[in-house]
PDB file of N, CA, C and O in Angstrom:
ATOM      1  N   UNK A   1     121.546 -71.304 -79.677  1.00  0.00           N
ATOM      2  CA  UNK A   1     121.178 -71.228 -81.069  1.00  0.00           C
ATOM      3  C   UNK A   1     120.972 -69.756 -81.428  1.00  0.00           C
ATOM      4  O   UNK A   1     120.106 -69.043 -80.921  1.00  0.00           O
ATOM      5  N   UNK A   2     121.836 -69.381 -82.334  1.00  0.00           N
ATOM      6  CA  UNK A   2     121.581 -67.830 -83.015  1.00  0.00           C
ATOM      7  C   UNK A   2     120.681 -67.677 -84.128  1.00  0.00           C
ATOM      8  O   UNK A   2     120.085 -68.720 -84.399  1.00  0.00           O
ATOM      9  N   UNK A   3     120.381 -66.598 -84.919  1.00  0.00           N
ATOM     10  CA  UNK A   3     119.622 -67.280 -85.449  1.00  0.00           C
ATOM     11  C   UNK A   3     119.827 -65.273 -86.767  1.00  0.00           C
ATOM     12  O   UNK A   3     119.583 -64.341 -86.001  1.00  0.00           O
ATOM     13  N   UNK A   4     120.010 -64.963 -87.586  1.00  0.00           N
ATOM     14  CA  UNK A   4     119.976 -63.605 -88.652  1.00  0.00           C
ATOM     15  C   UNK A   4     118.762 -62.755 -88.813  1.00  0.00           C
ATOM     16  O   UNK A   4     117.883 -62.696 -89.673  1.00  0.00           O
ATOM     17  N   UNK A   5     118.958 -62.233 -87.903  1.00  0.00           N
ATOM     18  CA  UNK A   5     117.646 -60.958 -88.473  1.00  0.00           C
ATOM     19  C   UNK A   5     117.531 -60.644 -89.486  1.00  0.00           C
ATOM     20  O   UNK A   5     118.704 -60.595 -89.857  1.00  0.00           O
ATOM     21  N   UNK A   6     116.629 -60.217 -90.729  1.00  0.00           N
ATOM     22  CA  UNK A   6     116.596 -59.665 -91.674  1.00  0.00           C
ATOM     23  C   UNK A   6     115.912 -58.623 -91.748  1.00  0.00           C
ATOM     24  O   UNK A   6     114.843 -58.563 -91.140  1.00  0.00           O
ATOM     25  N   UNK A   7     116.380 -57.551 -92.523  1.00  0.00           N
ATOM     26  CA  UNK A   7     115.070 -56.095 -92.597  1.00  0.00           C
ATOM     27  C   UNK A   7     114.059 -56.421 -93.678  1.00  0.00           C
ATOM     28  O   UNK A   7     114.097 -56.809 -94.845  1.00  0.00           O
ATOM     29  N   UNK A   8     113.228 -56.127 -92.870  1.00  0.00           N
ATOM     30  CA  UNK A   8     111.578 -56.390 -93.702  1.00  0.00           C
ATOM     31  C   UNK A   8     111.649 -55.297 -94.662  1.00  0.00           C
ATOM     32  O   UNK A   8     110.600 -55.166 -95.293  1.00  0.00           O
ATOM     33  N   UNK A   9     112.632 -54.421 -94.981  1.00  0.00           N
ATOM     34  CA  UNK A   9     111.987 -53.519 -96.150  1.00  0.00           C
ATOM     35  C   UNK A   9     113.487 -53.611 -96.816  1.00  0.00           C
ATOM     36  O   UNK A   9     113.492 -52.658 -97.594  1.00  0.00           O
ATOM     37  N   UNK A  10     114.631 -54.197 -96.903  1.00  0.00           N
ATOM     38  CA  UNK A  10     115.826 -54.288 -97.097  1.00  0.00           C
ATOM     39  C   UNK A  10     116.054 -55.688 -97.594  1.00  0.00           C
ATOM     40  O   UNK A  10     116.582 -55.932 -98.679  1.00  0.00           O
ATOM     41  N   UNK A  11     115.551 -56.763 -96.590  1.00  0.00           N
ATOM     42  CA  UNK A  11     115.687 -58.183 -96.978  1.00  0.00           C
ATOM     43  C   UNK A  11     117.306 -58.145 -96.765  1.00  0.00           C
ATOM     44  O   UNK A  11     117.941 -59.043 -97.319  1.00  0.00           O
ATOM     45  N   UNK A  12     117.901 -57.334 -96.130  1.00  0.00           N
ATOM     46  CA  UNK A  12     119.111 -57.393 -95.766  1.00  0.00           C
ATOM     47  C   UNK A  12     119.843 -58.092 -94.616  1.00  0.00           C
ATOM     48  O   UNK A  12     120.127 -57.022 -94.077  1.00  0.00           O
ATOM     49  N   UNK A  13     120.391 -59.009 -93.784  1.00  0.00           N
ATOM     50  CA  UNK A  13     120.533 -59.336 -92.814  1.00  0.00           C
ATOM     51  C   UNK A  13     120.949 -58.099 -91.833  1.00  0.00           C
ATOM     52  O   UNK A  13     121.564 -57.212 -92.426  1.00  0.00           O
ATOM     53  N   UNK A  14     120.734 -57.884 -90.484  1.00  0.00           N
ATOM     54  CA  UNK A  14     120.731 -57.015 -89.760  1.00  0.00           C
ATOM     55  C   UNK A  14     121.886 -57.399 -88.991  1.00  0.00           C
ATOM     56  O   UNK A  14     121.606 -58.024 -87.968  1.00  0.00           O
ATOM     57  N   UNK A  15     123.166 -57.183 -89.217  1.00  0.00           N
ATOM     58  CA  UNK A  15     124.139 -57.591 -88.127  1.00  0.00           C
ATOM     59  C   UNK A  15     124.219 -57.777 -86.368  1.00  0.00           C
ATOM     60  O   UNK A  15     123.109 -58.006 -85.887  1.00  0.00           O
ATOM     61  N   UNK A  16     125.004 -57.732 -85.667  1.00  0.00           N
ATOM     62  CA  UNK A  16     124.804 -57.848 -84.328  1.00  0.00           C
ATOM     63  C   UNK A  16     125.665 -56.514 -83.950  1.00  0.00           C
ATOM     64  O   UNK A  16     125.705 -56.217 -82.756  1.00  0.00           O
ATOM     65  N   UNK A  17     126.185 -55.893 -84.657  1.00  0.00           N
ATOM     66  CA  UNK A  17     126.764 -54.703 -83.642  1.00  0.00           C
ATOM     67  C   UNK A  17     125.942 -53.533 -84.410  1.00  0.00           C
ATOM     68  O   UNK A  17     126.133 -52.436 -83.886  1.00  0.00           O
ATOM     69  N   UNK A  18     124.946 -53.509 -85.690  1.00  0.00           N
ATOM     70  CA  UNK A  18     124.073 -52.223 -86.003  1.00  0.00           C
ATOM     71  C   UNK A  18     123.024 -52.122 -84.837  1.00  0.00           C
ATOM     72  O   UNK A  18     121.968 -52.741 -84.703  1.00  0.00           O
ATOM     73  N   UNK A  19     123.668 -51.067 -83.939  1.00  0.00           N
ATOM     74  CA  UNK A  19     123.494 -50.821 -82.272  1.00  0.00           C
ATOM     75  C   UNK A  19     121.801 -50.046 -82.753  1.00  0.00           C
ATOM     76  O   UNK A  19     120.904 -50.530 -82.064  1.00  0.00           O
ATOM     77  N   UNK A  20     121.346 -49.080 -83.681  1.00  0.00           N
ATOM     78  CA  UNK A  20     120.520 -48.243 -84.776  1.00  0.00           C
ATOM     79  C   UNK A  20     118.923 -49.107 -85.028  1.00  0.00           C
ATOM     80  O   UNK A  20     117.733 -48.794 -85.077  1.00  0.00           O
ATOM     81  N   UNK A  21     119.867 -50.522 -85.158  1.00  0.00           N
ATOM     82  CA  UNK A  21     118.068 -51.332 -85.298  1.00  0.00           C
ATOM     83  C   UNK A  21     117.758 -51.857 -84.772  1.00  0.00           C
ATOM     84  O   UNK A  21     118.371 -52.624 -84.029  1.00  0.00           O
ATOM     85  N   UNK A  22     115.783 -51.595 -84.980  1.00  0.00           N
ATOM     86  CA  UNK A  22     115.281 -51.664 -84.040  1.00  0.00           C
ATOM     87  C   UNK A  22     113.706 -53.205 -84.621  1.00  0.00           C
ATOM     88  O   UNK A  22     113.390 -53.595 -85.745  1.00  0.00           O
ATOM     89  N   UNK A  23     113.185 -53.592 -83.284  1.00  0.00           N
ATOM     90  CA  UNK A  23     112.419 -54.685 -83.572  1.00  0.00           C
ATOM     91  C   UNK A  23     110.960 -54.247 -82.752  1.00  0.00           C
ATOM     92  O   UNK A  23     110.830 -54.233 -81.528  1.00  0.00           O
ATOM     93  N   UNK A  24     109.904 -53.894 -83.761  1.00  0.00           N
ATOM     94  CA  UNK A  24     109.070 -53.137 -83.760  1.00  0.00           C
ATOM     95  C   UNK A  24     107.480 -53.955 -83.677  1.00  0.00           C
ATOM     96  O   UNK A  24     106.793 -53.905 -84.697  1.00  0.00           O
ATOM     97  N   UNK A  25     106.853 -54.801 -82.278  1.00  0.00           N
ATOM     98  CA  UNK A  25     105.829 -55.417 -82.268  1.00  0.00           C
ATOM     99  C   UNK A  25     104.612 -54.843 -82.973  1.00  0.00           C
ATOM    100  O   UNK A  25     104.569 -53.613 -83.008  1.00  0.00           O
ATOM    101  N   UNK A  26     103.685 -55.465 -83.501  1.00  0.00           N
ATOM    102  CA  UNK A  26     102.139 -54.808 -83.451  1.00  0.00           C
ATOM    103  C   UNK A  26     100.917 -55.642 -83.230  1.00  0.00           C
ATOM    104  O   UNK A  26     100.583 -56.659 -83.838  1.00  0.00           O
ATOM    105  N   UNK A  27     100.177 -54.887 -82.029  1.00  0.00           N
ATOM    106  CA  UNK A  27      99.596 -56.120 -81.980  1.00  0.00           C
ATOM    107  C   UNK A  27      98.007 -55.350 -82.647  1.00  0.00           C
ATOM    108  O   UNK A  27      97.763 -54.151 -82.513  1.00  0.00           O
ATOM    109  N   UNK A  28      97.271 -56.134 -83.205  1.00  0.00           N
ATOM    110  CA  UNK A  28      95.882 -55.971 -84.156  1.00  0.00           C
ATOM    111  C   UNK A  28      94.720 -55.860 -83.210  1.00  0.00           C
ATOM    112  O   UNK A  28      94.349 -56.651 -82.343  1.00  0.00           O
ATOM    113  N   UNK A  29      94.212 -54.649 -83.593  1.00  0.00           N
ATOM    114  CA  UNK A  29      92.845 -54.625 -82.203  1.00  0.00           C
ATOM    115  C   UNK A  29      91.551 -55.425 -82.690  1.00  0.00           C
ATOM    116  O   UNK A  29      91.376 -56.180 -83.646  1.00  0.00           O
ATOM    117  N   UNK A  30      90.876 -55.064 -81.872  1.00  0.00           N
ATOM    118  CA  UNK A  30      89.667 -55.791 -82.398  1.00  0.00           C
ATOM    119  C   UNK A  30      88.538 -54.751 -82.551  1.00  0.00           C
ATOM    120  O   UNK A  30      89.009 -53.622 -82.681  1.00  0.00           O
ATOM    121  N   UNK A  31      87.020 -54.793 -82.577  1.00  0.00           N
ATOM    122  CA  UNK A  31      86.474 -53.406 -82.597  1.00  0.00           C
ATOM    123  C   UNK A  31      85.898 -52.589 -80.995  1.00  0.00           C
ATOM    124  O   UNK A  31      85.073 -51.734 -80.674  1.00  0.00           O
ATOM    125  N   UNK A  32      86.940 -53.494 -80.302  1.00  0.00           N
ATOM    126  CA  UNK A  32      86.639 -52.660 -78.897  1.00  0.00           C
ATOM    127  C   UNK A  32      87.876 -52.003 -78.408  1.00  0.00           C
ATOM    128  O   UNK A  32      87.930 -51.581 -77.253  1.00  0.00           O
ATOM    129  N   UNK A  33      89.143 -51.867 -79.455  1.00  0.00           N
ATOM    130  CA  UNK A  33      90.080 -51.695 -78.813  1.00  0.00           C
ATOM    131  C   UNK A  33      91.283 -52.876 -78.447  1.00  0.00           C
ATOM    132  O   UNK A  33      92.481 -52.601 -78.513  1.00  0.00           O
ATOM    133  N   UNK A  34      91.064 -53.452 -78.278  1.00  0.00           N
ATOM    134  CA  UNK A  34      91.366 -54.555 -77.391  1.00  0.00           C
ATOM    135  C   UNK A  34      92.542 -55.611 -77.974  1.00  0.00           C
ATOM    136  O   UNK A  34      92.096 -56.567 -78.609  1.00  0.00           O
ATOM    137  N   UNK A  35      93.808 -55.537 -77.838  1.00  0.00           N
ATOM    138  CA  UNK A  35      94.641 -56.749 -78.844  1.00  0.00           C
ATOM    139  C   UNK A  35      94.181 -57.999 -78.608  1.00  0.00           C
ATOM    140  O   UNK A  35      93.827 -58.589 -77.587  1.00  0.00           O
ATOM    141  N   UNK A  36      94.286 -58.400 -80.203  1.00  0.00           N
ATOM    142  CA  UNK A  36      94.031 -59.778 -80.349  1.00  0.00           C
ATOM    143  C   UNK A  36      95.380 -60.482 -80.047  1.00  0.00           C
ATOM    144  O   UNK A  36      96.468 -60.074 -79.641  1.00  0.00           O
ATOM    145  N   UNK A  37      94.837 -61.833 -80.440  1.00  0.00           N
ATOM    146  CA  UNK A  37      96.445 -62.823 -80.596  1.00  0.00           C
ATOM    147  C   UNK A  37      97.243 -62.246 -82.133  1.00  0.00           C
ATOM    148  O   UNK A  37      98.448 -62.476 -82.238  1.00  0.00           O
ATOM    149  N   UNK A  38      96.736 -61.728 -82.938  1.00  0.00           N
ATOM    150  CA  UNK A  38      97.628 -61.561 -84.105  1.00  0.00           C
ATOM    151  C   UNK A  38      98.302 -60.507 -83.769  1.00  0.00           C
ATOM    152  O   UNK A  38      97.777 -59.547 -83.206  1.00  0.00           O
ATOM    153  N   UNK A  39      99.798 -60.585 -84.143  1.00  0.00           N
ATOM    154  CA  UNK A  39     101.063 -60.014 -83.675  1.00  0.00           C
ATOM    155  C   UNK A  39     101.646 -59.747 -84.979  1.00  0.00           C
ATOM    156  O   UNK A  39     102.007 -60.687 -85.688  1.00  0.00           O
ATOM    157  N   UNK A  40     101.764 -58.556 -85.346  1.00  0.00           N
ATOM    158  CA  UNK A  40     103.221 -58.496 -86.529  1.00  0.00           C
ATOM    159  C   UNK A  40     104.379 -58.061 -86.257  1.00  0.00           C
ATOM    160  O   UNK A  40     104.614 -56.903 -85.910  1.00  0.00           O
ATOM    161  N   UNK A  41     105.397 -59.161 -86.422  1.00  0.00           N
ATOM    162  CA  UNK A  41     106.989 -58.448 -85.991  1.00  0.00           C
ATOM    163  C   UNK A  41     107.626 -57.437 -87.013  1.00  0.00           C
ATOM    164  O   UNK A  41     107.219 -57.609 -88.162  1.00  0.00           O
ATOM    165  N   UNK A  42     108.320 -56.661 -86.886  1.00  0.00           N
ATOM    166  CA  UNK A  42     108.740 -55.760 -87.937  1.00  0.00           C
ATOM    167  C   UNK A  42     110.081 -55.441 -87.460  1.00  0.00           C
ATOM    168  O   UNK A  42     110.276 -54.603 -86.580  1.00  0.00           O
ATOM    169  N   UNK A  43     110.881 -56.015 -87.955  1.00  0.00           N
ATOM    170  CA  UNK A  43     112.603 -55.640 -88.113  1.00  0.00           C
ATOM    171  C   UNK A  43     113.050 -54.805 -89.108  1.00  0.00           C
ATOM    172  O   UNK A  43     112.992 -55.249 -90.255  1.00  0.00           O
ATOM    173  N   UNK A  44     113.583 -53.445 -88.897  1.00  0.00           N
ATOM    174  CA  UNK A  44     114.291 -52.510 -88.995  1.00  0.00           C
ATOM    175  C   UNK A  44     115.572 -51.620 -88.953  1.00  0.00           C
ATOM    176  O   UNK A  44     115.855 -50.601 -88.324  1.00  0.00           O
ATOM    177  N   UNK A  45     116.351 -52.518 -90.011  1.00  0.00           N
ATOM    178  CA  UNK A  45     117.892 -52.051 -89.722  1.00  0.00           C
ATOM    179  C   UNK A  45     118.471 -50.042 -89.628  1.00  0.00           C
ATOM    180  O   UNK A  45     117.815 -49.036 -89.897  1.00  0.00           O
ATOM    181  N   UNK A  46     119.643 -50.161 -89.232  1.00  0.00           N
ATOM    182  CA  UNK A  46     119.768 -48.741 -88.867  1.00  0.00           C
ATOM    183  C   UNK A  46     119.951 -48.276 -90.201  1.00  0.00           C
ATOM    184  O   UNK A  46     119.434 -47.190 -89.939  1.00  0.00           O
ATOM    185  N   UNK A  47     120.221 -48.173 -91.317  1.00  0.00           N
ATOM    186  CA  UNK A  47     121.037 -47.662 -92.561  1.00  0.00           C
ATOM    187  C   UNK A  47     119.442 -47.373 -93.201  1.00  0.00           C
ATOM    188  O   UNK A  47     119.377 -46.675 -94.213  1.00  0.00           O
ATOM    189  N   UNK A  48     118.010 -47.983 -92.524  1.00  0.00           N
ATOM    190  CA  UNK A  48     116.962 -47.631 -93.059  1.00  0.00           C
ATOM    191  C   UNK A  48     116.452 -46.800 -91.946  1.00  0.00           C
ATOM    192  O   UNK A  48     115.659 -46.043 -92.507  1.00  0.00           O
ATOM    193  N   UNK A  49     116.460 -46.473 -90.509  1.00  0.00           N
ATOM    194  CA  UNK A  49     116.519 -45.316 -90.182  1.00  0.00           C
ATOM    195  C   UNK A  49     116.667 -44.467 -90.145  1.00  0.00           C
ATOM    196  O   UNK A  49     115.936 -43.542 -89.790  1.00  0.00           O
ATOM    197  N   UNK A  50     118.141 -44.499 -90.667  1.00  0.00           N
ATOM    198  CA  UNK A  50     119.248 -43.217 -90.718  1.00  0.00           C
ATOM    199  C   UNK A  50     118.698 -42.551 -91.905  1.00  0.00           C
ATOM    200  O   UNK A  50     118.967 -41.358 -92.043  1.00  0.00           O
ATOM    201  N   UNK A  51     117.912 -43.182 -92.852  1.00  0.00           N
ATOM    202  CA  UNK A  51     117.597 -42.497 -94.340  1.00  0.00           C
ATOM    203  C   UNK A  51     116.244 -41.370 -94.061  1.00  0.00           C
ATOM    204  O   UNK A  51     115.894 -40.546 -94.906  1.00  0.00           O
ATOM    205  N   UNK A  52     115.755 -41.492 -93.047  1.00  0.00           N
ATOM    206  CA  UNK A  52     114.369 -41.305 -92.584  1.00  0.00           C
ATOM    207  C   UNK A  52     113.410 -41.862 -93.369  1.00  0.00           C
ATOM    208  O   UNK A  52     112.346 -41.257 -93.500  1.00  0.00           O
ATOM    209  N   UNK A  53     113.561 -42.764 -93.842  1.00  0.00           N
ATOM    210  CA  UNK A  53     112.189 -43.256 -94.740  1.00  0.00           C
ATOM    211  C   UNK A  53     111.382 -44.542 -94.039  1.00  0.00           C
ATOM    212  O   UNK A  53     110.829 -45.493 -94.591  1.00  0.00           O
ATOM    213  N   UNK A  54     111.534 -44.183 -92.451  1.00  0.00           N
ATOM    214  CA  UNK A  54     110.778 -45.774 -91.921  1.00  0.00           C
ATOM    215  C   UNK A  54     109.070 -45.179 -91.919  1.00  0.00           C
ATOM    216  O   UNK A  54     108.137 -45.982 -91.890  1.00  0.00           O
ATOM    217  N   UNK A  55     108.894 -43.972 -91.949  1.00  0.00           N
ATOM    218  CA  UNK A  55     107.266 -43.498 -91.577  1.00  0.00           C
ATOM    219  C   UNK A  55     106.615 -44.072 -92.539  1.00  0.00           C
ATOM    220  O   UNK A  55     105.716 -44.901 -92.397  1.00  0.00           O
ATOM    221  N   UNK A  56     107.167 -43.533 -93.838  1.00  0.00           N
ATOM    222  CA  UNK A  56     106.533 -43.961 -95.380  1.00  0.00           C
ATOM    223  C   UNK A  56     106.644 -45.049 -95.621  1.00  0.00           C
ATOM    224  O   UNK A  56     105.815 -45.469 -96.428  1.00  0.00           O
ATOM    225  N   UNK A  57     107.557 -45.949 -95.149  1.00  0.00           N
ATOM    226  CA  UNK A  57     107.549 -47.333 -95.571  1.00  0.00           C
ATOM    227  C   UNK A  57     106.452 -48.210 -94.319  1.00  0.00           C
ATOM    228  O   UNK A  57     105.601 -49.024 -94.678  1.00  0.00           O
ATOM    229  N   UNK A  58     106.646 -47.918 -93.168  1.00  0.00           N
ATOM    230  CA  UNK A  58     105.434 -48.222 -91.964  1.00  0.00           C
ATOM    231  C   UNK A  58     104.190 -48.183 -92.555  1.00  0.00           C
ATOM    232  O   UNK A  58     103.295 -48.994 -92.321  1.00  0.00           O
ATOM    233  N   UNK A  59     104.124 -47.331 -93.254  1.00  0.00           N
ATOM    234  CA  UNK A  59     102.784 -46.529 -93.554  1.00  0.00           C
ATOM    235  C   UNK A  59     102.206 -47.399 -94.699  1.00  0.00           C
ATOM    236  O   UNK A  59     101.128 -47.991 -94.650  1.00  0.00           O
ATOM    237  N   UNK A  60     103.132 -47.392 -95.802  1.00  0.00           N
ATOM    238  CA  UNK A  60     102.923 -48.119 -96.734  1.00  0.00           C
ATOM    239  C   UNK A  60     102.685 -50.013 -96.897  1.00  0.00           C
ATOM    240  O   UNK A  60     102.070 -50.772 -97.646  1.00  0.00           O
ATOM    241  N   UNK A  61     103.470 -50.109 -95.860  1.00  0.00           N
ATOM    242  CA  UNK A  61     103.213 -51.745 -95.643  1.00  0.00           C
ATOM    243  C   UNK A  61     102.038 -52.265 -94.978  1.00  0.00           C
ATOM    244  O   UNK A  61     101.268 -51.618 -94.269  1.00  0.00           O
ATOM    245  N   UNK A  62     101.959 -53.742 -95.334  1.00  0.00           N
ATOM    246  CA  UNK A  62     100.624 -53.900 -94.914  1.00  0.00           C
ATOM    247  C   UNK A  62     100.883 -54.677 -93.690  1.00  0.00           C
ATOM    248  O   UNK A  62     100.774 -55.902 -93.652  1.00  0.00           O
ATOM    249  N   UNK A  63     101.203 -53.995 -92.763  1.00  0.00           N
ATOM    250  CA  UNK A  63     101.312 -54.982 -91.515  1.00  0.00           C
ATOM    251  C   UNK A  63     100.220 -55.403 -90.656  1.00  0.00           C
ATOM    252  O   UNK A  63     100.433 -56.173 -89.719  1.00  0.00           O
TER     253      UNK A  63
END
């Protein structure tokens, strides 16, 4: 079963040969440091790399 990546800041599907993007875990600390179970996935196609605008958009989202 396959299944279409999409870019979280594009809403674009992420093909299988854009070799460029990348799939970016985060996991949420707690106040000791420490990851919790909450996980945010963050998919990132290359054509939004290549622009350099992933810092400001990272930055800006509420992940």
């Amino acid at each position: 079963m396959s299944f279409i990546r999409k870019c979280d800041f594009t809403n674009y599907p992420i093909l299988p040969n854009d070799c460029s993007s990348v799939q970016i875990c985060l996991a949420q600390l707690d106040g000791e440091g420490k990851a919790t179970e909450n996980i945010s996935i963050i998919d990132i196609c290359g054509s939004v790399r290549k622009s350099g605008k992933v810092d400001r958009l990272l930055y800006e989202s509420e992940c």
